[in-house]
C-alpha positions as CSV (number, residue, x, y, z in Angstrom):
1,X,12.9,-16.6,5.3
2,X,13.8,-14.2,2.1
3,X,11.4,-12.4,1.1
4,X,10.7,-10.2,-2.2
5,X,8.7,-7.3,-1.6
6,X,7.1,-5.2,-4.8
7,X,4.9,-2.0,-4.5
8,X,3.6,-0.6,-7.6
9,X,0.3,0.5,-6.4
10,X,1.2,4.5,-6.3
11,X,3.3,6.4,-8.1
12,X,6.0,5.5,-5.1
13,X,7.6,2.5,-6.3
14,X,9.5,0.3,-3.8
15,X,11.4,-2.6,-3.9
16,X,13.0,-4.9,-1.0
17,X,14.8,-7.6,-0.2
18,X,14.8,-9.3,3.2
19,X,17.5,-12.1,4.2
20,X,16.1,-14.0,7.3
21,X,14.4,-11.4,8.2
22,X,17.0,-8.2,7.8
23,X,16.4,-6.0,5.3
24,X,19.6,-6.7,2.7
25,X,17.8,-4.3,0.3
26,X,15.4,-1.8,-0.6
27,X,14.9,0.7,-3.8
28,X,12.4,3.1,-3.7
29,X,11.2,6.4,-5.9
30,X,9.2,9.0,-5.9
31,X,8.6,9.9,-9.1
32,X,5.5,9.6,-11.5
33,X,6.8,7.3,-13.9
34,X,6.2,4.2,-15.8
35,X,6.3,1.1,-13.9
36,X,5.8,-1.2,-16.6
37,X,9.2,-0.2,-17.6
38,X,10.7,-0.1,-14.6
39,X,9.4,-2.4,-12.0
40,X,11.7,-5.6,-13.4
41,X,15.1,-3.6,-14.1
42,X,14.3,-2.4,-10.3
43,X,13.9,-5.8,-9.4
44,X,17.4,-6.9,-10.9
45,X,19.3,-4.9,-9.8
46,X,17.9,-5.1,-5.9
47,X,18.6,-8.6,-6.2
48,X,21.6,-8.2,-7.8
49,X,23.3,-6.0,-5.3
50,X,21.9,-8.0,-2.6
51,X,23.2,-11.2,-4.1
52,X,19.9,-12.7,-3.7
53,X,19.3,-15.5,-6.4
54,X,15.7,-16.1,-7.8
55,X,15.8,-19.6,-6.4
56,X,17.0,-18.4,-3.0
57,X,13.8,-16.7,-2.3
58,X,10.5,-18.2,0.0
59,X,8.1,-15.9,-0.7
60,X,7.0,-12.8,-2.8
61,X,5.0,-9.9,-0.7
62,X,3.2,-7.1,-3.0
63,X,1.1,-4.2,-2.6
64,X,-2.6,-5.2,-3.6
65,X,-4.2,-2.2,-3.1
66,X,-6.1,-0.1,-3.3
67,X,-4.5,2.6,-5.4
68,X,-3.8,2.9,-8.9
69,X,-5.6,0.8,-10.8
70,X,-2.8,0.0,-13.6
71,X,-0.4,-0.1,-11.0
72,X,-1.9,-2.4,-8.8
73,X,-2.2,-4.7,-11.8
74,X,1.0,-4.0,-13.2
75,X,2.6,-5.1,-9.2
76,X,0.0,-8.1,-9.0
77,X,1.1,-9.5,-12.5
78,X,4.4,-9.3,-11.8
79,X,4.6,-11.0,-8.0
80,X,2.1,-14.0,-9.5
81,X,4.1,-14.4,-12.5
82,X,7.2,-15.0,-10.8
83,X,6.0,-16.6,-7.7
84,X,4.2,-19.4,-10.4
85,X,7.7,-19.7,-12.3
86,X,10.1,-20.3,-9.0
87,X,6.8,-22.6,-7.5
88,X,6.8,-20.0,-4.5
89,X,3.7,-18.9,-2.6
90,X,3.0,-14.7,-2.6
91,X,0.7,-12.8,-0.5
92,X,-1.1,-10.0,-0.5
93,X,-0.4,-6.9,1.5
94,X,-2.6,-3.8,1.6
95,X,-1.2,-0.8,0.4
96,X,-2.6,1.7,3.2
97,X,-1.5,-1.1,5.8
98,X,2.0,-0.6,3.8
99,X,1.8,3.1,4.6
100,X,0.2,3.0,8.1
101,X,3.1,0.5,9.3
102,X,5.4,4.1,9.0
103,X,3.5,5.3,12.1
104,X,3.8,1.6,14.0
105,X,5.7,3.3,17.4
106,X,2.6,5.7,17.6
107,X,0.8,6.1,20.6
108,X,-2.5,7.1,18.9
109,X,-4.4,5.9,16.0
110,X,-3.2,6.2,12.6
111,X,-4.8,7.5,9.1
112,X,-3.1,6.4,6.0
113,X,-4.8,7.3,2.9
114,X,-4.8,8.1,-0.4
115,X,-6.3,10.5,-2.7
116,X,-8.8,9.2,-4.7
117,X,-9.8,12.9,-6.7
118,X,-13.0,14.4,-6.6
119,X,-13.0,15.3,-3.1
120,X,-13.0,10.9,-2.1
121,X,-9.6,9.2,-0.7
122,X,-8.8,5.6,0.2
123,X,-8.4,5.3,4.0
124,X,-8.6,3.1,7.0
125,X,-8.0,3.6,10.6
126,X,-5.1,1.6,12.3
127,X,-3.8,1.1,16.2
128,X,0.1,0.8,16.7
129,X,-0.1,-2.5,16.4
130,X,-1.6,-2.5,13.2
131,X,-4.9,-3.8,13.9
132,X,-8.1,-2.6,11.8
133,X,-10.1,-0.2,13.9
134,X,-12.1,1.2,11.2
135,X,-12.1,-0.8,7.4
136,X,-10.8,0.6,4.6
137,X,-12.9,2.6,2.0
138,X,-13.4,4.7,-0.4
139,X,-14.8,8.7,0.9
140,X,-15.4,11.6,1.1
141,X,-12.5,12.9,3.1
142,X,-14.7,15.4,4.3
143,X,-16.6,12.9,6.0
144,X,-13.9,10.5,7.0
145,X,-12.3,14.1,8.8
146,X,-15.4,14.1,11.0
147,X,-15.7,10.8,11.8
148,X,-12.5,11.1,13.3
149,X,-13.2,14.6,14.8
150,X,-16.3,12.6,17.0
151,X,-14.0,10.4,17.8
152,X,-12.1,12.2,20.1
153,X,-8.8,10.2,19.6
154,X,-5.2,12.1,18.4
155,X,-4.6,10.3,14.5
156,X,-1.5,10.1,12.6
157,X,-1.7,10.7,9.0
158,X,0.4,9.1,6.9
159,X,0.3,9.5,3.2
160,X,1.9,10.3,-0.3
161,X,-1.1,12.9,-0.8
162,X,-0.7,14.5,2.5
163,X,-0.3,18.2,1.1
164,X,-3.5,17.6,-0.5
165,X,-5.3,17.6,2.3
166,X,-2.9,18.7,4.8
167,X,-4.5,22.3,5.4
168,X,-8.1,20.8,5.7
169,X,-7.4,18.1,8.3
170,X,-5.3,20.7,10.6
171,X,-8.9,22.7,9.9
172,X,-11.2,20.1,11.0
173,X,-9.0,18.3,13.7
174,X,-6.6,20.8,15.4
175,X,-4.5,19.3,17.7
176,X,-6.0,15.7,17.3
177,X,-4.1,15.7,14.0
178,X,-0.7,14.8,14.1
179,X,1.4,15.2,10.5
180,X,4.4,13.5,10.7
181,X,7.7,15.0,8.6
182,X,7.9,13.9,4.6
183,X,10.1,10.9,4.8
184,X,7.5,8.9,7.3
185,X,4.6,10.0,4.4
186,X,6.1,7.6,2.2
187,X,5.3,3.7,2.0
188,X,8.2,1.5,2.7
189,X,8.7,-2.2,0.3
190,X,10.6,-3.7,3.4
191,X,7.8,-3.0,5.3
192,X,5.5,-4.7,3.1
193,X,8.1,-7.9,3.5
194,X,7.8,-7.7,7.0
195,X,3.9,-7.8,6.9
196,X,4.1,-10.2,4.2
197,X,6.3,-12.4,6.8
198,X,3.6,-12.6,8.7
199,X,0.3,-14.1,6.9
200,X,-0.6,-17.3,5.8
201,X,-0.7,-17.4,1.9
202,X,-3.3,-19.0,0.5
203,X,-3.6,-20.2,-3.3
204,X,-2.1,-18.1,-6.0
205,X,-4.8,-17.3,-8.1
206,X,-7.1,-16.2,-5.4
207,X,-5.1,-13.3,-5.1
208,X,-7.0,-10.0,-6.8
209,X,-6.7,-6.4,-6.7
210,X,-7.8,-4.9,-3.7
211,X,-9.8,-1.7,-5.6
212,X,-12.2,-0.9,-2.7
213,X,-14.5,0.4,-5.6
214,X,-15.3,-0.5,-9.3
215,X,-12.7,1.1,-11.9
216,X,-15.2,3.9,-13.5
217,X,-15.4,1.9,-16.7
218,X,-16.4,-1.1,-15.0
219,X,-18.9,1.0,-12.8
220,X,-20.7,2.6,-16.2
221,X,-21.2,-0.8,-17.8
222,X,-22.9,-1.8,-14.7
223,X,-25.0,1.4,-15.1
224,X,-26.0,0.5,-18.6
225,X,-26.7,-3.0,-18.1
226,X,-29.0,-1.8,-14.7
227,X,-31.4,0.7,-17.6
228,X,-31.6,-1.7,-20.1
């Protein structure tokens, strides 16, 4: 099966190609810039250099979320778009699944999150073999770090944010936390094929944003229309 994987859900952006299952190639970057722009020149040029041709490919896999709103869109768009044009199927893959999958040989449970500002993160809680042992949500990483603490278990965290938080959990947990080096912090796209390899898609337009809460906008016109 070859597989296009997109993330654009984080400021990361990745890119992957896989060919029957081996990755043939993979762009990734780190840096806060437009993905609008960049997203399909990134896409060209992976499939380019992996002489991959558009009709050649099975399936799309992208990052639904949660994250960056505009992002997520901006990923979402894209995959449906060109799934519809090359009459492909695409399925979702969540973005903290994306990140936990970097901790997948861990003998322990794993954290991936992201921060969310104001004190909240995106997170979920994740065995080796990527089952979901606590669903994701949107927190208080404050309370998220003692629901963990209760729990007795050592936890991986994997995340983009990590230095955010990084003193606070090695606070709260101690040893229980485990903080893996910078290059496992960061979300893979192949890994997102490989997960994408794996689920059944279902119709194309039934694919949405994964947001795990209302973008604030949305949430204040919900407010307004409540008091009127």
């Amino acid at each position: 099966m070859n597989i296009l994987a997109i993330d654009t859900s984080n400021y990361v952006m990745g890119v992957a190609v896989l060919r029957d299952g081996d990755v043939a190639g993979e762009y990734v970057t780190h840096i806060k810039k437009n993905h609008s722009i960049r997203l399909m020149p990134a896409i060209d040029q992976v499939m380019k250099d992996t002489g991959m041709k558009p009709e050649e490919l099975d399936r799309i896999a992208v990052a639904h979320g949660p994250g960056s709103y505009t992002g997520v869109r901006i990923g979402l768009t894209t995959a449906k778009t060109m799934a519809w044009s090359l009459g492909i199927p695409v399925v979702g893959v969540s973005s903290l699944e994306a990140a936990a999958r970097q901790g997948a040989f861990f003998q322990g449970y794993i954290s991936p999150f992201f921060d969310a500002r104001r004190g909240l993160v995106y997170t979920g809680l994740y065995d080796g073999e990527m089952n979901l042992v606590k669903e994701e949500r949107n927190m208080l990483m404050e309370d998220w770090l003692q629901e963990l603490k209760e729990s007795g278990e050592q936890v991986l965290f994997i995340s983009q944010d990590i230095a955010v938080h990084k003193e606070r959990i090695l606070e709260v947990l101690g040893s229980q936390a485990v903080i893996p080096a910078a290059p496992y912090q960061f979300a893979r796209p192949s890994l997102i094929a490989a997960a994408g390899a794996e689920q059944e898609p279902g119709p194309l337009h039934d694919l949405v944003p994964n947001y795990l809460r209302l973008p604030e906008a949305e949430a204040k016109w919900l407010a307004q229309q409540e008091n009127k």
